[in-house]
PQR file of N, CA, C, O and H, with PARSE charges and radii, in Angstrom:
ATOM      1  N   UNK A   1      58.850  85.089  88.506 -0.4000 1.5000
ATOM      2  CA  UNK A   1      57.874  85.781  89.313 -0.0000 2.0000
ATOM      3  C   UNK A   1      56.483  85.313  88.890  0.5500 1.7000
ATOM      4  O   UNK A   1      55.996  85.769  87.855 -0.5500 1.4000
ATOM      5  N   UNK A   2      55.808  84.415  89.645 -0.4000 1.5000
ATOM      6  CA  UNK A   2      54.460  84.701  89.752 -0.0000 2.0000
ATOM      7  C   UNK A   2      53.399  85.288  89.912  0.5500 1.7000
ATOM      8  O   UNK A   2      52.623  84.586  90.559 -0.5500 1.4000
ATOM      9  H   UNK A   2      56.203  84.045  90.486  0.4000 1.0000
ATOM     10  N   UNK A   3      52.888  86.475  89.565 -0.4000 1.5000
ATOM     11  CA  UNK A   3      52.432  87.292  89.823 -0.0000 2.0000
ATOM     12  C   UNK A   3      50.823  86.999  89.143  0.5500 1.7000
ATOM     13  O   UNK A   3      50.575  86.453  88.068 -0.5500 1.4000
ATOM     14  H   UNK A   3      53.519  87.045  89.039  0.4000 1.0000
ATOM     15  N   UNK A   4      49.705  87.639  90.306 -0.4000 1.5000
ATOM     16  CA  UNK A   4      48.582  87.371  89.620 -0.0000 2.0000
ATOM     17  C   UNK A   4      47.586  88.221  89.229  0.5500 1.7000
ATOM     18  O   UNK A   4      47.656  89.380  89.638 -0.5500 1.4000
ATOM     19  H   UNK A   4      49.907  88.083  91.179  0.4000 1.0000
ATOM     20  N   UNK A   5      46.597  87.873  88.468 -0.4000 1.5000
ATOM     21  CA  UNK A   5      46.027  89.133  88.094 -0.0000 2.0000
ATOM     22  C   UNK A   5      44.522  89.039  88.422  0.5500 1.7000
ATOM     23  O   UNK A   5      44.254  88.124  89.201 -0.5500 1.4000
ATOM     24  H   UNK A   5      46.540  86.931  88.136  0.4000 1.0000
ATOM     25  N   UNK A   6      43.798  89.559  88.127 -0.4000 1.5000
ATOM     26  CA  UNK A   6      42.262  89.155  88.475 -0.0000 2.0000
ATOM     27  C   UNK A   6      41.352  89.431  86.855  0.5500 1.7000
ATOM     28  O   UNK A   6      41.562  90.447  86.192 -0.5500 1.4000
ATOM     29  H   UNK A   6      44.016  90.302  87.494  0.4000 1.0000
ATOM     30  N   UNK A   7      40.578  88.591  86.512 -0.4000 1.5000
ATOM     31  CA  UNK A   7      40.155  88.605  85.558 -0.0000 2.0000
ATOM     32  C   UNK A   7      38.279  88.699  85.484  0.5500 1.7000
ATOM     33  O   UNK A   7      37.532  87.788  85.839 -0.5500 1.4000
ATOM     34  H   UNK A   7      40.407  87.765  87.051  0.4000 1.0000
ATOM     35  N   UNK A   8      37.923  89.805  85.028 -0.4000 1.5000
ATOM     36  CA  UNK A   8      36.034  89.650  85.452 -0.0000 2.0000
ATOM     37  C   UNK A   8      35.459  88.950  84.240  0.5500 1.7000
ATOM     38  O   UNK A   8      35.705  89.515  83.174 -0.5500 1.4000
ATOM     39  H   UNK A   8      38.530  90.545  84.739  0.4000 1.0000
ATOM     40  N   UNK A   9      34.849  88.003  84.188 -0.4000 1.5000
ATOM     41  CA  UNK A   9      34.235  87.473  83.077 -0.0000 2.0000
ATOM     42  C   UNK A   9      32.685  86.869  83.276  0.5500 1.7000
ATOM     43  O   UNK A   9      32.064  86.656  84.318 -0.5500 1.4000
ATOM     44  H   UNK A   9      34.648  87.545  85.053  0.4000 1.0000
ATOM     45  N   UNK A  10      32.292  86.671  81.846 -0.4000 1.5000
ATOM     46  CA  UNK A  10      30.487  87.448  81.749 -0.0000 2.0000
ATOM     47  C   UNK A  10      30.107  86.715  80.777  0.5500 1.7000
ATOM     48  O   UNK A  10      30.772  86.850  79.750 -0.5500 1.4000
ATOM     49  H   UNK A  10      32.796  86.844  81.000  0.4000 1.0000
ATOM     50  N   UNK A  11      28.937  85.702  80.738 -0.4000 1.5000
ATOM     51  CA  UNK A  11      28.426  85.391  79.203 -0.0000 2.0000
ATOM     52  C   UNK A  11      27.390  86.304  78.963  0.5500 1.7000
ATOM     53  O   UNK A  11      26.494  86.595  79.755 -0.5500 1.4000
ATOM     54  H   UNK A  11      28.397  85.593  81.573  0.4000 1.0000
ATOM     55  N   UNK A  12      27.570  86.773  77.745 -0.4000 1.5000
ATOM     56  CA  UNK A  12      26.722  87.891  76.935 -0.0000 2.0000
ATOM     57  C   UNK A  12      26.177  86.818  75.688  0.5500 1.7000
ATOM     58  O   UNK A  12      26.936  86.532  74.763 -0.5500 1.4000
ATOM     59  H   UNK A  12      28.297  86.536  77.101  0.4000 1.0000
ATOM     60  N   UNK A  13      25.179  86.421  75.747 -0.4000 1.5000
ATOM     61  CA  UNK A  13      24.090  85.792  74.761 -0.0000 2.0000
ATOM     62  C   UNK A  13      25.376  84.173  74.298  0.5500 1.7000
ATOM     63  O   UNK A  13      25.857  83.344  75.070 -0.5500 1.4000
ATOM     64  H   UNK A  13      24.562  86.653  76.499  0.4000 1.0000
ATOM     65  N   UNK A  14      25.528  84.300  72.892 -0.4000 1.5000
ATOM     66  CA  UNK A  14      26.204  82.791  72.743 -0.0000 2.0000
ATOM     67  C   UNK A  14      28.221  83.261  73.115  0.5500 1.7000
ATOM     68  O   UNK A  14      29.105  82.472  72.782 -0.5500 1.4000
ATOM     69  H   UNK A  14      25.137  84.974  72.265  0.4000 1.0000
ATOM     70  N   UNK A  15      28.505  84.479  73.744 -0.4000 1.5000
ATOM     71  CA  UNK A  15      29.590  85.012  73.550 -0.0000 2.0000
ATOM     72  C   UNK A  15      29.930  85.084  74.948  0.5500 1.7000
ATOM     73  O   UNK A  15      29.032  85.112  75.790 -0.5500 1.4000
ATOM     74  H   UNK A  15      27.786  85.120  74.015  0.4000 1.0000
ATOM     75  N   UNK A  16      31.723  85.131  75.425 -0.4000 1.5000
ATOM     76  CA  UNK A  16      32.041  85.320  76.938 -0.0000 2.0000
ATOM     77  C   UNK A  16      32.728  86.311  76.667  0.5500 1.7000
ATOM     78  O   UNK A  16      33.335  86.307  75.596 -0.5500 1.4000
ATOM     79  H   UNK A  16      32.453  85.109  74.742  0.4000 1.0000
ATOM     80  N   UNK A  17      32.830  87.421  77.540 -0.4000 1.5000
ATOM     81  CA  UNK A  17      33.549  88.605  77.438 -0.0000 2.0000
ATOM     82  C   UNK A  17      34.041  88.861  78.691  0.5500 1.7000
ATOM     83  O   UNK A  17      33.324  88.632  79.665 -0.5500 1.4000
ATOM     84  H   UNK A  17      32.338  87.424  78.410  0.4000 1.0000
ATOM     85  N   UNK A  18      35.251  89.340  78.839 -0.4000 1.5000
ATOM     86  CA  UNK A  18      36.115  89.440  79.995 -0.0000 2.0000
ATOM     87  C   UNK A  18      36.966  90.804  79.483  0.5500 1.7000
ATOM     88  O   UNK A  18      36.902  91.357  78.384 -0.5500 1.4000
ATOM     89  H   UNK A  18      35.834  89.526  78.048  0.4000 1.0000
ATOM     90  N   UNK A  19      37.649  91.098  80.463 -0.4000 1.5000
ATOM     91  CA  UNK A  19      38.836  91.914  80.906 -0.0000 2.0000
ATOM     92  C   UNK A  19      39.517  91.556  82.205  0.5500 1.7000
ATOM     93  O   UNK A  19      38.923  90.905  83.063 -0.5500 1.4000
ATOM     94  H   UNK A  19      37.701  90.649  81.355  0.4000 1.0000
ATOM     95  N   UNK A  20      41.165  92.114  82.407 -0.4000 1.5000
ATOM     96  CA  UNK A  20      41.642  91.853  83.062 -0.0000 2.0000
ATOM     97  C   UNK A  20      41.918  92.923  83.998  0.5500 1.7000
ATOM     98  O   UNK A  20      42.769  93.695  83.558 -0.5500 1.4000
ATOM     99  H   UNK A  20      41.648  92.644  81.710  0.4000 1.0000
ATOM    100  N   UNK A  21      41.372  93.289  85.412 -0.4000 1.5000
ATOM    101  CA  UNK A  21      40.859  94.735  86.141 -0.0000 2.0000
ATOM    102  C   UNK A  21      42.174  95.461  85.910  0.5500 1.7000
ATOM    103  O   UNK A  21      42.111  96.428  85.151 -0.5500 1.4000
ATOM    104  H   UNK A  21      40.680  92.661  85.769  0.4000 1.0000
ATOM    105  N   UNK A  22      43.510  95.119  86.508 -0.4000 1.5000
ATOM    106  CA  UNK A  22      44.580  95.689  86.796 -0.0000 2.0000
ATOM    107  C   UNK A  22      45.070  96.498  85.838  0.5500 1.7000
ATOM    108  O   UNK A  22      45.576  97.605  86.022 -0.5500 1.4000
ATOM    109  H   UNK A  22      43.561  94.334  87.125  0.4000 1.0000
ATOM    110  N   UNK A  23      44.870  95.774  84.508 -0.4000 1.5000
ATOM    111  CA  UNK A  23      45.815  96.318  83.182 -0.0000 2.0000
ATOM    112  C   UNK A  23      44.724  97.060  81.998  0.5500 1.7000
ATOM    113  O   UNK A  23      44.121  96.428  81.132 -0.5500 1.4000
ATOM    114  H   UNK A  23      44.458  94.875  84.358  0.4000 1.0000
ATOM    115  N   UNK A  24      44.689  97.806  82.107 -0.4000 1.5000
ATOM    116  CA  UNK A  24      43.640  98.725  80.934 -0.0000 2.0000
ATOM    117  C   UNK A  24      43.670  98.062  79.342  0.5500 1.7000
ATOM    118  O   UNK A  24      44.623  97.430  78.887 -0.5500 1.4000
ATOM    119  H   UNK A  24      45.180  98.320  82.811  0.4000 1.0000
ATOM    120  N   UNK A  25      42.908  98.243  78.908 -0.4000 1.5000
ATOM    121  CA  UNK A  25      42.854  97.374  77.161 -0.0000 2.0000
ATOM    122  C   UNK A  25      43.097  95.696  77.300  0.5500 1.7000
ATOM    123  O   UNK A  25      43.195  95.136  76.208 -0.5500 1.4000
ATOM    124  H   UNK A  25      42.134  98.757  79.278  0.4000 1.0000
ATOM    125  N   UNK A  26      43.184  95.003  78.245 -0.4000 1.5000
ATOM    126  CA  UNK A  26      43.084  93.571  78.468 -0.0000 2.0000
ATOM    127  C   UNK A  26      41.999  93.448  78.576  0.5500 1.7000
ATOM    128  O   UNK A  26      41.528  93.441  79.714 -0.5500 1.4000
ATOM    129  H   UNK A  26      43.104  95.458  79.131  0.4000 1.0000
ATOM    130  N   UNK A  27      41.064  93.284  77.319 -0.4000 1.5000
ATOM    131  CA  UNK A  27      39.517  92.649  77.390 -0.0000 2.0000
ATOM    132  C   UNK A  27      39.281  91.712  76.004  0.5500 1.7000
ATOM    133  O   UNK A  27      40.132  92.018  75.170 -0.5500 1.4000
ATOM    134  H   UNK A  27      41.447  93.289  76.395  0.4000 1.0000
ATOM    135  N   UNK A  28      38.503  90.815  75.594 -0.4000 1.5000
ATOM    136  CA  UNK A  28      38.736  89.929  75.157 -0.0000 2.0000
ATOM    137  C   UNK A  28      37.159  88.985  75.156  0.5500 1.7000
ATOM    138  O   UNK A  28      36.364  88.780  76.074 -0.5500 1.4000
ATOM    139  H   UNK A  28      37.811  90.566  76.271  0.4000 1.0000
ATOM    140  N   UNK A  29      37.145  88.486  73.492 -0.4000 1.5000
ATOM    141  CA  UNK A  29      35.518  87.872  74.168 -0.0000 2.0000
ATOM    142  C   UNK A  29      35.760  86.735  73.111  0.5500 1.7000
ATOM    143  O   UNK A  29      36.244  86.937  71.998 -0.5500 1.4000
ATOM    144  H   UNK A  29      37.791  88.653  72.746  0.4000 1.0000
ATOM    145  N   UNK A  30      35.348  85.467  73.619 -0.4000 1.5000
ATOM    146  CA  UNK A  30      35.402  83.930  72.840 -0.0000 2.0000
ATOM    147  C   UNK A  30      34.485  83.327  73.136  0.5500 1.7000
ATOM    148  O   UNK A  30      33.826  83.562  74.149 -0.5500 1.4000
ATOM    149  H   UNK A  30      34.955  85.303  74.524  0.4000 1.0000
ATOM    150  N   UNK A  31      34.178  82.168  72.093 -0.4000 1.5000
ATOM    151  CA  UNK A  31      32.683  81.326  72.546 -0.0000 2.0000
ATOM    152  C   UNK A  31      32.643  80.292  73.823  0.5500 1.7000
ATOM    153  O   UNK A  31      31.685  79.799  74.418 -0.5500 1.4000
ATOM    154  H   UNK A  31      34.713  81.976  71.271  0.4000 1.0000
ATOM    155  N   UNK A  32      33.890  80.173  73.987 -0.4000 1.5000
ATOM    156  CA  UNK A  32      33.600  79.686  75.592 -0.0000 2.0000
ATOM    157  C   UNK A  32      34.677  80.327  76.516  0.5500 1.7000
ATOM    158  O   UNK A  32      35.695  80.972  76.266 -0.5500 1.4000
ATOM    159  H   UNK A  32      34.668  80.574  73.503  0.4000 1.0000
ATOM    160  N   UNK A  33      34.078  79.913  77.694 -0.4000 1.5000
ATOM    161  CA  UNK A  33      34.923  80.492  78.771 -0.0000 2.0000
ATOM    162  C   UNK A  33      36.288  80.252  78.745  0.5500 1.7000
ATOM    163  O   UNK A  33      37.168  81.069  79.016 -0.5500 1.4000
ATOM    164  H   UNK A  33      33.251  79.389  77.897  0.4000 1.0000
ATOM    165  N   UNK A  34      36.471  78.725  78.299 -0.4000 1.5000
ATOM    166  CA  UNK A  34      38.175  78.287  78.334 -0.0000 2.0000
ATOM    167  C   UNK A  34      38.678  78.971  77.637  0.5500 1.7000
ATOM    168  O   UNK A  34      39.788  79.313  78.045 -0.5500 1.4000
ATOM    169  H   UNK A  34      35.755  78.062  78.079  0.4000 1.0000
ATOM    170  N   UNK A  35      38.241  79.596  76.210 -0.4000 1.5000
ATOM    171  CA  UNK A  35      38.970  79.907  75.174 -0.0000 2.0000
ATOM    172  C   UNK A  35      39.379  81.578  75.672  0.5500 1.7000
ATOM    173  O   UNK A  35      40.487  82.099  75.539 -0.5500 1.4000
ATOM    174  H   UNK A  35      37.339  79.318  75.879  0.4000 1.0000
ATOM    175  N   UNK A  36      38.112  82.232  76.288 -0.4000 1.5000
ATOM    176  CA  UNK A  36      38.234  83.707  76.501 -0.0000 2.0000
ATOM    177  C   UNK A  36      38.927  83.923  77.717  0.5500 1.7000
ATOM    178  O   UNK A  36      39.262  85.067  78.026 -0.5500 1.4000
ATOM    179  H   UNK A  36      37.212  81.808  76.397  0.4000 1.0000
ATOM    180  N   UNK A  37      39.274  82.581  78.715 -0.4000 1.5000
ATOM    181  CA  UNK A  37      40.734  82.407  80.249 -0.0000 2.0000
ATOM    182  C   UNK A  37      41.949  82.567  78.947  0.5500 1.7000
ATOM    183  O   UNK A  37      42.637  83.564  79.165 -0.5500 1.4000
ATOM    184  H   UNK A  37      39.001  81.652  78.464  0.4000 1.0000
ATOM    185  N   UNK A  38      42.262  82.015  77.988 -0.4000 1.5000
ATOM    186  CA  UNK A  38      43.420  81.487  77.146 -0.0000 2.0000
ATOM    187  C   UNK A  38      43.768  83.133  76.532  0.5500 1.7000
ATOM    188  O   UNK A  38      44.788  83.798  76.714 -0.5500 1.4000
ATOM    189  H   UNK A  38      41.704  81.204  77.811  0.4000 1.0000
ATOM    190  N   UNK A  39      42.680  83.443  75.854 -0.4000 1.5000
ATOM    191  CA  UNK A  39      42.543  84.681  74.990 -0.0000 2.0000
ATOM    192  C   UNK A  39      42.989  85.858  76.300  0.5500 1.7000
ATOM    193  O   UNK A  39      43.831  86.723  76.058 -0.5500 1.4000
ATOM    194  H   UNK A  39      41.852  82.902  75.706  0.4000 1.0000
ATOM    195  N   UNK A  40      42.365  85.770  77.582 -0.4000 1.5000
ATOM    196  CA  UNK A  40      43.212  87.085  78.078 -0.0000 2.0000
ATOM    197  C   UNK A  40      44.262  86.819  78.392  0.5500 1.7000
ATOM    198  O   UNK A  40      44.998  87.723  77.996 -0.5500 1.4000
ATOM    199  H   UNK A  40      41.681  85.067  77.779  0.4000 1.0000
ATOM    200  N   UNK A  41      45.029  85.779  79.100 -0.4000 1.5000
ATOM    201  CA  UNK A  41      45.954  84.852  79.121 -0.0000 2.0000
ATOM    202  C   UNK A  41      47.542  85.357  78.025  0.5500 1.7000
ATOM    203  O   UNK A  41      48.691  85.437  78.458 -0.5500 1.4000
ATOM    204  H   UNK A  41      44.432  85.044  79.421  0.4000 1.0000
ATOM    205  N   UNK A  42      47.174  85.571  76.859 -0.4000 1.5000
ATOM    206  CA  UNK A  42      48.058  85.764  75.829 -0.0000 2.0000
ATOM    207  C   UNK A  42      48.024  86.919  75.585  0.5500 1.7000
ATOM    208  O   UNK A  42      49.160  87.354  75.396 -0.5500 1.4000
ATOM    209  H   UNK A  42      46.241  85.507  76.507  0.4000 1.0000
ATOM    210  N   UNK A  43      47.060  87.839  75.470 -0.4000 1.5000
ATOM    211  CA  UNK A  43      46.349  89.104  75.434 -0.0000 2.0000
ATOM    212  C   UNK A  43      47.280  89.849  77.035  0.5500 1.7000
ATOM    213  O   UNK A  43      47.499  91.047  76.860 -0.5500 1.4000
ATOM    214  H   UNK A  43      46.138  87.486  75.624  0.4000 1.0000
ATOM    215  N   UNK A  44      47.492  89.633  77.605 -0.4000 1.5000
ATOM    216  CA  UNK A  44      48.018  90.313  79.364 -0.0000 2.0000
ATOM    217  C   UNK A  44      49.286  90.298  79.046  0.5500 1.7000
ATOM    218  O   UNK A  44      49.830  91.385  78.853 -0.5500 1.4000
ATOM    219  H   UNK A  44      47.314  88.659  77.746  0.4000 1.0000
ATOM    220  N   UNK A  45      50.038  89.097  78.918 -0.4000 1.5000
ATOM    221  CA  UNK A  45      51.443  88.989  78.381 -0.0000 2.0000
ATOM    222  C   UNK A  45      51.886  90.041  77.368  0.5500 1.7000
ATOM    223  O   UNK A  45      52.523  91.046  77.682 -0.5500 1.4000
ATOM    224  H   UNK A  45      49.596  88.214  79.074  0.4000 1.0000
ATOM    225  N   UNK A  46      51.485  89.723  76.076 -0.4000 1.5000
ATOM    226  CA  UNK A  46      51.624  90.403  75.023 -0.0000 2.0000
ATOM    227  C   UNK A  46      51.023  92.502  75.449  0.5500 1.7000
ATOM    228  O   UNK A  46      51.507  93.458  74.843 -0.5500 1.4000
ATOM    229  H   UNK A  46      50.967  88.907  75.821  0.4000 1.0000
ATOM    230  N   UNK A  47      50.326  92.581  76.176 -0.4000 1.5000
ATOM    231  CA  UNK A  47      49.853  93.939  76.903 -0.0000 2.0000
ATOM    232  C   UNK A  47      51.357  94.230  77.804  0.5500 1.7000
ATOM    233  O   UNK A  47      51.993  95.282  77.743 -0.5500 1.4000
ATOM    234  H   UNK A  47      49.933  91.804  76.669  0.4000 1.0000
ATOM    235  N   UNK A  48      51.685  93.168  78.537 -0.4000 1.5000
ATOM    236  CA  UNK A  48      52.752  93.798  79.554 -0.0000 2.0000
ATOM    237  C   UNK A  48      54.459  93.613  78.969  0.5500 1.7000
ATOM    238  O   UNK A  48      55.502  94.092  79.413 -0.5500 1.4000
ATOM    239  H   UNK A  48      51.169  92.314  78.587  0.4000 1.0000
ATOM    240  N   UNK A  49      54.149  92.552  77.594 -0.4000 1.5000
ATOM    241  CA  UNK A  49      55.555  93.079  76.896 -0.0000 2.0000
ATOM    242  C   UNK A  49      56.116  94.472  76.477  0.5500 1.7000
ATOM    243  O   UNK A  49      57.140  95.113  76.714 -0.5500 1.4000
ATOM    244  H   UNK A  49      53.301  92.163  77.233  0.4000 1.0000
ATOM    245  N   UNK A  50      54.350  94.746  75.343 -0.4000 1.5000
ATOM    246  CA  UNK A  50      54.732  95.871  74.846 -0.0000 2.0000
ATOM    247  C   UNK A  50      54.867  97.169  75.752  0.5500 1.7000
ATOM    248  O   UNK A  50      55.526  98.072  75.238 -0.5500 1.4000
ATOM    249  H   UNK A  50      53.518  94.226  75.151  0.4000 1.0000
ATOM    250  N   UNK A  51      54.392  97.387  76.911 -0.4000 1.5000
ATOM    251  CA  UNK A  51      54.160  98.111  77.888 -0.0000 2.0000
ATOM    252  C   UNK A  51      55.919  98.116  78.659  0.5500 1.7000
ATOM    253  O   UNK A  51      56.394  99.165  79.095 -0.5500 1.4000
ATOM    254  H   UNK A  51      53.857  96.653  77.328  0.4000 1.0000
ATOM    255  N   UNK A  52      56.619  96.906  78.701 -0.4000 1.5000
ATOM    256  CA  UNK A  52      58.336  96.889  78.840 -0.0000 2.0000
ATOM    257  C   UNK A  52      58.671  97.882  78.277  0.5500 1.7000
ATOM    258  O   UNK A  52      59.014  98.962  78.758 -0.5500 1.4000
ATOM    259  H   UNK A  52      56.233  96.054  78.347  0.4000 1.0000
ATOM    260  N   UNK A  53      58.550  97.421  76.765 -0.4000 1.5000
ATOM    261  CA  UNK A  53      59.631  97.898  75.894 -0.0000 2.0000
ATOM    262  C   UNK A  53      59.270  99.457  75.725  0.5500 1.7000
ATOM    263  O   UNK A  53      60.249 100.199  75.635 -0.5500 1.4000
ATOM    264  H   UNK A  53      58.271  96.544  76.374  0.4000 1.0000
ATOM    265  N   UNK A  54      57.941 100.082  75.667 -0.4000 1.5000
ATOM    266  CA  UNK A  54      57.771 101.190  75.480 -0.0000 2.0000
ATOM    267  C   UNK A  54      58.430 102.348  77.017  0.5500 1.7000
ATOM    268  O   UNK A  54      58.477 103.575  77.101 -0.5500 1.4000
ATOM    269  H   UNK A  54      57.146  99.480  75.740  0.4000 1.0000
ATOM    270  N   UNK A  55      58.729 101.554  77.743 -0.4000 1.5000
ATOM    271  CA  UNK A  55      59.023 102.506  78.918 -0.0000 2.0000
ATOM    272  C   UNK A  55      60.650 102.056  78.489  0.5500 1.7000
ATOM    273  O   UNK A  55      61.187 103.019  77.942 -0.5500 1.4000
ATOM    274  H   UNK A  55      58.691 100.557  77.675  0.4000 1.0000
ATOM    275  N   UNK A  56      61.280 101.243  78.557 -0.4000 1.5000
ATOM    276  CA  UNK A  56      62.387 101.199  78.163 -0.0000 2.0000
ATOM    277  C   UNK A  56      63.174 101.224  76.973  0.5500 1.7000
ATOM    278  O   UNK A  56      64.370 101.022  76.767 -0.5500 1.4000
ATOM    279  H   UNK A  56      60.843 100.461  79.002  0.4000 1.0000
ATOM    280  N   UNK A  57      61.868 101.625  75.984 -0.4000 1.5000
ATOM    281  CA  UNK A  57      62.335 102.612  74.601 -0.0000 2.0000
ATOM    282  C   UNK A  57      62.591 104.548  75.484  0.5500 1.7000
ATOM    283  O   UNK A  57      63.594 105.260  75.486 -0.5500 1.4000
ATOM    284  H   UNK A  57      60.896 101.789  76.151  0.4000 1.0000
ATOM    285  N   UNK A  58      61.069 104.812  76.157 -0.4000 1.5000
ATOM    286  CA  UNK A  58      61.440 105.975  76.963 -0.0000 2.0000
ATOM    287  C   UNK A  58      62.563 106.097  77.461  0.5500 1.7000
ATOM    288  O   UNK A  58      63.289 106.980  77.006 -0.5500 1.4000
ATOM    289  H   UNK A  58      60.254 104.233  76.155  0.4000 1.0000
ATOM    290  N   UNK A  59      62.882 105.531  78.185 -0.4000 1.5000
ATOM    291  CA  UNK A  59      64.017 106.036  79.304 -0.0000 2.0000
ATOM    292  C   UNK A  59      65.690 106.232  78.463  0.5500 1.7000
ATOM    293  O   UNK A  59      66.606 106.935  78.889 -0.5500 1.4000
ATOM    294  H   UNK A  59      62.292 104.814  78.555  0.4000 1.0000
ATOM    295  N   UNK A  60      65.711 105.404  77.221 -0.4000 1.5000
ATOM    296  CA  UNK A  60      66.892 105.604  76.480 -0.0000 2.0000
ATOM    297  C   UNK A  60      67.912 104.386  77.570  0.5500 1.7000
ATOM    298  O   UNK A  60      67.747 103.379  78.259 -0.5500 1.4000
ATOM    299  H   UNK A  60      64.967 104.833  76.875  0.4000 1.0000
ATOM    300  N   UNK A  61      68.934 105.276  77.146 -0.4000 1.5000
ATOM    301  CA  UNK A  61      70.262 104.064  77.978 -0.0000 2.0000
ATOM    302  C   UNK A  61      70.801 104.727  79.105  0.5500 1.7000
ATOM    303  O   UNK A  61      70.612 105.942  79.170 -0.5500 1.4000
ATOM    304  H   UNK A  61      69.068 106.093  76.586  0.4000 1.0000
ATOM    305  N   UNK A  62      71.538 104.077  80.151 -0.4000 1.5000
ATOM    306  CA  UNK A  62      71.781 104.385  81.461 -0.0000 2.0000
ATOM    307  C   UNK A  62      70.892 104.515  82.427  0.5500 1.7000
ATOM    308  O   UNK A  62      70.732 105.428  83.237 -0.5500 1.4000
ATOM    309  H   UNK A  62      71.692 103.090  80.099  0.4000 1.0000
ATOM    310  N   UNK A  63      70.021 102.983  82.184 -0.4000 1.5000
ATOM    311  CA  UNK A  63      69.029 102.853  83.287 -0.0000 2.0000
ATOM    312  C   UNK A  63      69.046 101.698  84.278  0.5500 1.7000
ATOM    313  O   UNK A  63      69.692 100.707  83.937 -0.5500 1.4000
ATOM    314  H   UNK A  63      70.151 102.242  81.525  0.4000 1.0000
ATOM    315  N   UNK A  64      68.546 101.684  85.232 -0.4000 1.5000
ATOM    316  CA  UNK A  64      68.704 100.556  86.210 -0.0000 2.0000
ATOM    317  C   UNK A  64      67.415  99.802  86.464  0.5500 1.7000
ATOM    318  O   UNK A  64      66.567 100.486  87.038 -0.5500 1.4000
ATOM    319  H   UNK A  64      68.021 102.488  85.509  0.4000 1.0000
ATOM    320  N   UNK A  65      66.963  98.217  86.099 -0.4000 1.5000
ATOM    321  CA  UNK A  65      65.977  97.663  86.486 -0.0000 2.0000
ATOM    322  C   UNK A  65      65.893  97.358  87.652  0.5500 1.7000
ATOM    323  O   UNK A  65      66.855  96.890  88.260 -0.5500 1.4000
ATOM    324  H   UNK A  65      67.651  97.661  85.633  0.4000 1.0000
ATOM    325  N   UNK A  66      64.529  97.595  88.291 -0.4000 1.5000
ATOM    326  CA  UNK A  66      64.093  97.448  89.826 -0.0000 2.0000
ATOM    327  C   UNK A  66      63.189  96.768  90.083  0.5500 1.7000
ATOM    328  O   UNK A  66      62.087  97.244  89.810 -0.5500 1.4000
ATOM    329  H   UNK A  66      63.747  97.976  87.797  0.4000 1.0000
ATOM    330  N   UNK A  67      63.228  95.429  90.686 -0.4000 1.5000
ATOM    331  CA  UNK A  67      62.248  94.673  90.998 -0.0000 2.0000
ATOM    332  C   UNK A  67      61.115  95.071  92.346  0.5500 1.7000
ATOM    333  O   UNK A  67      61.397  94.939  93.537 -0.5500 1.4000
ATOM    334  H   UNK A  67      64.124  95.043  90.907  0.4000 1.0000
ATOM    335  N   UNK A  68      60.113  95.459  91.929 -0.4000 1.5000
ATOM    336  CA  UNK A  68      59.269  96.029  93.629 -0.0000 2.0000
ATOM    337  C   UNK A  68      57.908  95.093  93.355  0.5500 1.7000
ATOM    338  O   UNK A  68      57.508  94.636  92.285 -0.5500 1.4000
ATOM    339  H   UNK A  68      59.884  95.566  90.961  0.4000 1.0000
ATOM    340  N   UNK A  69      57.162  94.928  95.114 -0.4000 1.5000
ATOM    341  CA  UNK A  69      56.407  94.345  94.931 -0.0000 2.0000
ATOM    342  C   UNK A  69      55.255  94.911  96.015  0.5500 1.7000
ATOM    343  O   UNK A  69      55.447  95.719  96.923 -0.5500 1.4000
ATOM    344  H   UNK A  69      57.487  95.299  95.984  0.4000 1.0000
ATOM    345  N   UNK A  70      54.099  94.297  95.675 -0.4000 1.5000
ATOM    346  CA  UNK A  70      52.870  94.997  96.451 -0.0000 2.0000
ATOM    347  C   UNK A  70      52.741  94.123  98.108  0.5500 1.7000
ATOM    348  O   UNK A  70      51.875  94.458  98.917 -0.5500 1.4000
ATOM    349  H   UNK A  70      53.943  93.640  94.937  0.4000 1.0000
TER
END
């Protein structure tokens, strides 16, 4: 699944600072732009792993995965 996200990003003095709108706590700031695309990049993933496992630590066992889309 390809799925995409939208990312707002900003140079603040020698620093780039971003977040990623969709996913809350995906924000992230590096000395250049490439590095702070890379940094939310790994930062979103690692946000929507742990965000898996914590709903499917919730739910316990005897659950069914459902693929839906916008």
């Amino acid at each position: 699944m390809n799925t995409e996200y939208t990312a707002v990003v900003k140079q603040e003095g020698d620093w780039w600072i971003g977040w990623v709108e969709e996913i809350p706590g995906v924000n992230c700031q590096a000395r250049t732009r490439e590095e702070l695309i890379k940094s939310l990049r790994v930062t979103l993933k690692e946000a929507i792993e742990f965000n898996r496992q914590d709903a499917q630590a919730a739910v316990g066992k005897g659950y069914v995965e459902e693929k839906i889309a916008l």
